[in-house]
C-alpha positions in Angstrom: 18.3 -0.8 -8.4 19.5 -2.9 -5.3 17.8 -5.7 -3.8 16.6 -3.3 -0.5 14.9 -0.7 -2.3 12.6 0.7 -5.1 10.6 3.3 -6.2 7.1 3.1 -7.1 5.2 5.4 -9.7 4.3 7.6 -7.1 7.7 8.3 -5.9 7.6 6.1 -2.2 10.8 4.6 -1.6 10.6 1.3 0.2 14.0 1.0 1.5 15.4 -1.3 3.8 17.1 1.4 6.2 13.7 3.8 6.1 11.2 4.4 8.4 7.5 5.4 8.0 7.6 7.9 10.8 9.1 10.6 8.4 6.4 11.0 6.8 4.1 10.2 9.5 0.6 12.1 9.3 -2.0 10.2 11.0 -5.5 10.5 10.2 -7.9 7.8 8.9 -9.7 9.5 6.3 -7.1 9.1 3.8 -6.8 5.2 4.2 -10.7 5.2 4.0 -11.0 6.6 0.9 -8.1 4.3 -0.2 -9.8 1.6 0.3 -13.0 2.6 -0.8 -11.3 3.2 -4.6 -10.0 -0.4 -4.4 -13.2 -1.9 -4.3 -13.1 -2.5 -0.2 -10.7 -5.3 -0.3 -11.0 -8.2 2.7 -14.4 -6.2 3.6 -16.1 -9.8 4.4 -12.8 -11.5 6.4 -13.0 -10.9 10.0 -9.8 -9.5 11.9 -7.8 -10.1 15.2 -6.7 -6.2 15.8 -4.2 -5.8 18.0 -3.1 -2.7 19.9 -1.1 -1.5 22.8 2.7 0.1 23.5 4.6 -3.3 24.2 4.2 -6.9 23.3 2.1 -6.2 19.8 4.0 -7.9 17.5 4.9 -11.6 20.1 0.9 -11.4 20.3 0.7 -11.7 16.8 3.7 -14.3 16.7 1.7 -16.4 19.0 -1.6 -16.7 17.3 -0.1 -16.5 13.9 1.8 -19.7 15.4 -1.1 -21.5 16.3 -3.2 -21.0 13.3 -0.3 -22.0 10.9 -0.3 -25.1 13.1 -4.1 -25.7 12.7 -4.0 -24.7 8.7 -6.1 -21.4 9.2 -5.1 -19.3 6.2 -4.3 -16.0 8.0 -3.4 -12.5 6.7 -0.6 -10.9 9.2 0.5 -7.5 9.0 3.0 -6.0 11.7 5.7 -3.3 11.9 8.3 -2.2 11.9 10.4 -4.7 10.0 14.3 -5.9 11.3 15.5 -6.0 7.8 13.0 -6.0 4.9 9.6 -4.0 4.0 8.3 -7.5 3.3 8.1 -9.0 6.6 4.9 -6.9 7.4 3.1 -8.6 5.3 2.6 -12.5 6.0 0.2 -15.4 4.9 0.8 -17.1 8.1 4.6 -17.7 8.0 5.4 -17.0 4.7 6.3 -13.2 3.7 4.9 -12.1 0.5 7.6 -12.1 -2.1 9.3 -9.4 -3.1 8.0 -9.8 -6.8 4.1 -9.5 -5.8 4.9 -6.4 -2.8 6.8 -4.3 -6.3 4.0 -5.5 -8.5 1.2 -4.5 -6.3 3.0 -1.4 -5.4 3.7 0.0 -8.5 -0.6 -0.8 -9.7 -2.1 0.7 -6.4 0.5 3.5 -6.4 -2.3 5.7 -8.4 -4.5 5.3 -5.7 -2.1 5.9 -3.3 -0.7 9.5 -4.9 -4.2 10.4 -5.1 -5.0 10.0 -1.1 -1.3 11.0 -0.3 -1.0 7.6 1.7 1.9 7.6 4.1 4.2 4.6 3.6 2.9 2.8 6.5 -0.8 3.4 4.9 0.9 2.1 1.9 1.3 -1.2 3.2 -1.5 -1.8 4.9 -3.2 -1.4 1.2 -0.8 -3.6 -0.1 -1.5 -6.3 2.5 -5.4 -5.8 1.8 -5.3 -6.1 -2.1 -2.3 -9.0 -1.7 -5.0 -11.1 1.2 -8.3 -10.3 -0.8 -5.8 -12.1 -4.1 -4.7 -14.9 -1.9 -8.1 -15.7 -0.7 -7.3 -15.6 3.4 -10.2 -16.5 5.8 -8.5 -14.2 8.8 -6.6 -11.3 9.1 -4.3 -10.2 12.2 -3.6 -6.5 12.1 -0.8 -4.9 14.3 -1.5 -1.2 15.0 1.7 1.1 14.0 1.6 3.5 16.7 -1.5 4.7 17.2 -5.3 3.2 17.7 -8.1 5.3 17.0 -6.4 7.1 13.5 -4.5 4.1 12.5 -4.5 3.0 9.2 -5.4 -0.7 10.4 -8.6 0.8 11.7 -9.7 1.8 8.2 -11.0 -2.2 7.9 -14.0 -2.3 9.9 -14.3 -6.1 10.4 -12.5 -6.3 14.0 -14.3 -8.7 16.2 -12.1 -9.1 18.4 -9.7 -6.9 20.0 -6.6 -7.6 21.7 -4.3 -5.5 23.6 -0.6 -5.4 24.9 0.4 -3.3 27.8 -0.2 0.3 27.0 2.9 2.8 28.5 4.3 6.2 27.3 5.5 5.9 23.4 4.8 8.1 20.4 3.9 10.6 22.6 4.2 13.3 20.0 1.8 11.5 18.2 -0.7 10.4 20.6 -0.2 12.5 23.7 1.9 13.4 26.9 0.4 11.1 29.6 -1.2 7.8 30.2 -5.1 8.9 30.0 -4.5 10.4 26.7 -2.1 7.0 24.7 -5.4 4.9 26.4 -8.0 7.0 24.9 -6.3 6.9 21.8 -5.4 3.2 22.2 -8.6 2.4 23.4 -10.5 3.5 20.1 -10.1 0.5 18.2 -12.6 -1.2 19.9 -15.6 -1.7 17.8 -19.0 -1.9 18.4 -19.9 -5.7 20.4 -16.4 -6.9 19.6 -14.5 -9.1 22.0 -11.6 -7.3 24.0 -8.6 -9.4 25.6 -6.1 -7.8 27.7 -3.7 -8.7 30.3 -3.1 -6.3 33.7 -3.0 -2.8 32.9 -2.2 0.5 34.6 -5.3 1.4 36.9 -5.9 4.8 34.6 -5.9 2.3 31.1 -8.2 0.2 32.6 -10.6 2.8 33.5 -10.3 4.3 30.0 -10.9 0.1 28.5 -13.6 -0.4 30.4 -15.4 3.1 30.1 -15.0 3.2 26.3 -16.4 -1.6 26.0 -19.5 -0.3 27.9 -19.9 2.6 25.4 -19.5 -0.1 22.5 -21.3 -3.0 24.6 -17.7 -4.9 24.3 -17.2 -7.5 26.7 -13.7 -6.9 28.2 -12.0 -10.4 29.1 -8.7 -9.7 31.8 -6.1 -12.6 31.7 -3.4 -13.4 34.1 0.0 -14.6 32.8 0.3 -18.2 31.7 1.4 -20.8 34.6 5.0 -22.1 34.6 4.3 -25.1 32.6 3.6 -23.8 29.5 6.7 -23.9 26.9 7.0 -21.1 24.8 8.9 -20.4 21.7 9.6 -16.7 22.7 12.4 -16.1 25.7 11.2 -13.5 28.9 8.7 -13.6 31.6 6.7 -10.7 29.6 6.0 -13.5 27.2 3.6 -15.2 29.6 1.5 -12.4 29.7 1.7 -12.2 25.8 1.1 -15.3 25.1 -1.9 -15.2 27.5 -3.7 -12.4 25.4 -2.8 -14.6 22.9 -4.7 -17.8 24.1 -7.6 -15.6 25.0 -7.9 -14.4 21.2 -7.7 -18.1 19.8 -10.0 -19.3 22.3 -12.4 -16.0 21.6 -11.9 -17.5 17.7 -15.2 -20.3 18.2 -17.3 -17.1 18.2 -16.5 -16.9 14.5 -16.5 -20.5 13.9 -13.2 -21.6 14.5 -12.4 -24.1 17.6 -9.1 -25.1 18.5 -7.8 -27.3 21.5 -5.6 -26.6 24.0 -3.4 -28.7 22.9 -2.7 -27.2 19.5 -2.3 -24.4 21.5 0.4 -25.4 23.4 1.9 -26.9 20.7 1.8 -23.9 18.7 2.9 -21.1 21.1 6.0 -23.4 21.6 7.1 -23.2 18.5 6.5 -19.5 17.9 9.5 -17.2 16.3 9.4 -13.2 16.9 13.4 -12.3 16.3 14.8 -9.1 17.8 13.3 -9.7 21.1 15.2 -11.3 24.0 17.0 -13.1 21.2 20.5 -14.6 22.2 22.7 -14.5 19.3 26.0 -14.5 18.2 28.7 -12.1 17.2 32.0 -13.8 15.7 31.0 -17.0 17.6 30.4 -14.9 20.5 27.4 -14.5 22.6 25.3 -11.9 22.4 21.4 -10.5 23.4 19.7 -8.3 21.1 16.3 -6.5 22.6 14.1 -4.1 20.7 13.4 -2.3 23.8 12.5 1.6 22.7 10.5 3.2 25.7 10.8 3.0 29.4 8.2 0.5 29.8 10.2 -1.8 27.8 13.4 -0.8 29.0 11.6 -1.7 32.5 10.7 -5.3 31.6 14.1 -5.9 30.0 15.4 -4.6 33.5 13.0 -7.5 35.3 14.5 -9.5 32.9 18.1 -9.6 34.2 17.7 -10.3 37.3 17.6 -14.1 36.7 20.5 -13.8 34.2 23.8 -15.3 36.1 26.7 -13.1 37.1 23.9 -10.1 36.2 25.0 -8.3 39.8 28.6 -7.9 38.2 27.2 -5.6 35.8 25.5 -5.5 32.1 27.7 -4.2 29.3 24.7 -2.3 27.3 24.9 -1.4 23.4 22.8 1.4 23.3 21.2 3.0 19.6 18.3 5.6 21.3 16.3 7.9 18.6 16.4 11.0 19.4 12.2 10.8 19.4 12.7 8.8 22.1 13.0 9.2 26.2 16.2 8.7 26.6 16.2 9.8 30.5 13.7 6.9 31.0 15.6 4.3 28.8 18.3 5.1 30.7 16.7 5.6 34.4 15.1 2.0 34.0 18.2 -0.2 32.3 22.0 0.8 33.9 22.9 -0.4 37.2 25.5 0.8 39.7 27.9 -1.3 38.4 26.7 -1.6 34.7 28.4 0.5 31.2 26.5 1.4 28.5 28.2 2.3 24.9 26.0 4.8 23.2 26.2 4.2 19.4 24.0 5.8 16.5 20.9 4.4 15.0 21.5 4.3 11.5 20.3 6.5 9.4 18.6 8.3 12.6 18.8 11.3 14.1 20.3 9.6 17.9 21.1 10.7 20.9 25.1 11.1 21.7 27.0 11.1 24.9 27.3 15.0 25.0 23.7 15.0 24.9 22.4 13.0 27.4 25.0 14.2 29.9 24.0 17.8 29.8 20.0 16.4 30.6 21.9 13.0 33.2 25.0 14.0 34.4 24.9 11.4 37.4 25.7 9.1 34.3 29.3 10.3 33.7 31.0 8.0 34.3 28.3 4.9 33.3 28.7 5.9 29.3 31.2 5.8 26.7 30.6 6.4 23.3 31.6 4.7 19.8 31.0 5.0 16.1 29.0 1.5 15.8 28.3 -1.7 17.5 31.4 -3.1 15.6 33.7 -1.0 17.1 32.5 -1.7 20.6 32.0 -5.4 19.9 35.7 -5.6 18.9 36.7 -3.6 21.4 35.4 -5.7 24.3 36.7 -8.5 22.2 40.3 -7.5 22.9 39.8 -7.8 26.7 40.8 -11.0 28.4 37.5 -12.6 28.4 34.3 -11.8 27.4 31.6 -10.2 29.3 29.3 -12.6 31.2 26.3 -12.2 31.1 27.0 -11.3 27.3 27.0 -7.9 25.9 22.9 -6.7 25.4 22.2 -4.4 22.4 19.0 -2.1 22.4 17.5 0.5 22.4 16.2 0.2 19.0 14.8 -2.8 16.5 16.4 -0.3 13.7 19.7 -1.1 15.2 18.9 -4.3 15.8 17.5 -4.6 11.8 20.4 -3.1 10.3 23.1 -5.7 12.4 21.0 -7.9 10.7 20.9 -7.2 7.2 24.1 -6.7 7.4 25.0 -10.1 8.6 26.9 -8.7 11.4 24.9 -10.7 13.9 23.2 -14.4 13.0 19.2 -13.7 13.0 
């Protein structure tokens, strides 16, 4: 059995190239009744829960930042993972190792064949048993995809609530327009809890603040950090991010935790979330990787380029886009009159090819080539007489991103 995967009693595979959406059912019932039969574990440690389309998981770098700076023992789940199943499951910055996530697996796999747990579900019980072991005080739990039937909502100790920006995603899950992804979004507000949220649409906000005054929430709106705060994380989005994020650690003294503005500062400066507006390198070469996956990300990493130099010259995009996923948008939001975008597969991922997204945008003709993997594009532009400035961008997918990764194609 290889390092990347193995298979538990009840026949999961955790494998480094999988997903969870293949087996995606969601419903809470089952994780309820999980947890129940393990003796309701973290039951007593309040949670940071933290939902939206975008900006999720650099919320949770932030605060997960700042209260390993402060020595707050903290829980952190988040998915998906770039290259290992570990990485979802954190006491502050350490992910658990690979010896406890088997062991644990293979003793709550019983209880896991019994409520037919998906493997995102999986984890989440993992993380729980593995936090209530390791004695946490907090827990920060990313949403998958969802909100009101996610398997993070199955712990009911949420006080406070925090929320990137909410756009069209998962819409075979959660539904075909805005008012339907809020409602569902919106769910995982609990009764009293604190809510903190940057700017969102006009129909999200209706839906927030309808559903805090049916749960008496108190709904605190942030703006995006000034100028003059440094942060670890690259992209303008970030100060928005990071704002949600301050509001949550200051919301923390209502649970008995104070910290200063300085630690902070000092901790968002030094926060780490890789696959997102990371520059990296290829062969000594530069390179951008973004796990941008919708339109509204797509959108943002749009914004993003315009203060990139020599960006009016044209992008060369490295494009991996699910099939699952809106390609038109992606697309629509991203390439530029004079941009070129190389569509490879995702692996291991049913994608979308050149053929295909011609017949749905022919206006892109002659905007898209196509190749077998970043590799052979990478190489490719390598044999030109310079390389492209700004550098190459790769997205479309944080699978993609992942597998360059574990693969040690690009430097993480």
């Amino acid at each position: 059995m290889s390092d990347e995967t193995f298979i538990t009693k009840s026949n999961f595979v955790f494998e480094t190239k999988s997903t969870e959406y293949k087996d995606m059912n969601l419903g809470i019932d089952r994780m309820l009744s999980a947890i129940n039969a393990m003796g309701e574990p973290c039951k007593k440690t309040p949670a940071i829960h933290i939902a939206g389309t975008n900006g999720k998981g650099s919320i949770a770098a932030f605060i997960n930042s700042v209260l390993s700076l402060v020595n707050i023992k903290t829980g952190v789940t988040t998915s998906p993972h770039l290259v290992d199943w570990v990485e979802r499951i954190c006491i502050n910055k350490t992910h658990i190792p690979k010896e406890e996530f088997q062991s644990l697996s293979l003793a709550l796999s019983p209880i896991a064949e019994k409520y037919r747990l998906t493997p995102f579900e999986f984890v989440i019980a993992i993380a729980l048993k593995y936090f209530t072991l390791k004695e946490v005080e907090l827990l920060i739990l990313e949403v998958g995809l969802g909100g009101r039937l996610d398997a993070t909502t199955a712990h009911k100790y949420r006080p406070i609530i925090a929320f990137g920006a909410i756009g069209l995603d998962h819409c075979e899950y959660l539904g075909d327009n805005l008012e339907k992804i809020a409602t569902e979004k919106a769910a995982v507000i609990t009764s009293k809890s604190v809510v903190i949220t940057a700017a969102q649409h006009n129909i999200v906000k209706r839906v927030f603040e309808e559903t805090a005054l049916k749960q008496q929430a108190v709904i605190h709106w942030v703006d995006p950090l000034p100028s003059d705060w440094e942060l670890g994380l690259s992209g303008a989005i970030q100060k928005e991010n990071a704002a949600v994020a301050k509001g949550v650690i200051e919301s923390l003294k209502n649970i008995g935790w104070f910290i200063s503005k300085e630690q902070i500062r000092e901790g968002f400066s030094i926060a780490k979330w890789p696959g997102r507006l990371q520059a990296t390198k290829w062969k000594g070469l530069p390179i951008v990787v973004d796990g941008a996956h919708n339109p509204h990300a797509a959108n943002q990493l749009s914004i993003e380029r315009d203060a990139w130099t020599d960006q009016e010259n044209g992008i060369i995009w490295i494009l991996g886009i699910q099939k699952r996923k809106d390609m038109i948008g992606i697309l629509q939001k991203l390439i530029r009159e004079k941009d070129l975008a190389w569509l490879v597969p995702v692996p291991d991922q049913k994608s979308w090819s050149k053929d295909q997204i011609l017949s749905f945008c022919p206006e892109f003709k002659d905007k898209i080539k196509e190749a077998l993997s970043v590799e052979d594009v990478l190489s490719a532009l390598k044999k030109q007489h310079r390389w492209p400035s700004p550098p190459p961008v790769i997205t479309g997918s944080l699978y993609l991103i992942g597998d360059l990764f574990r693969r040690k194609i690009l430097t993480i």
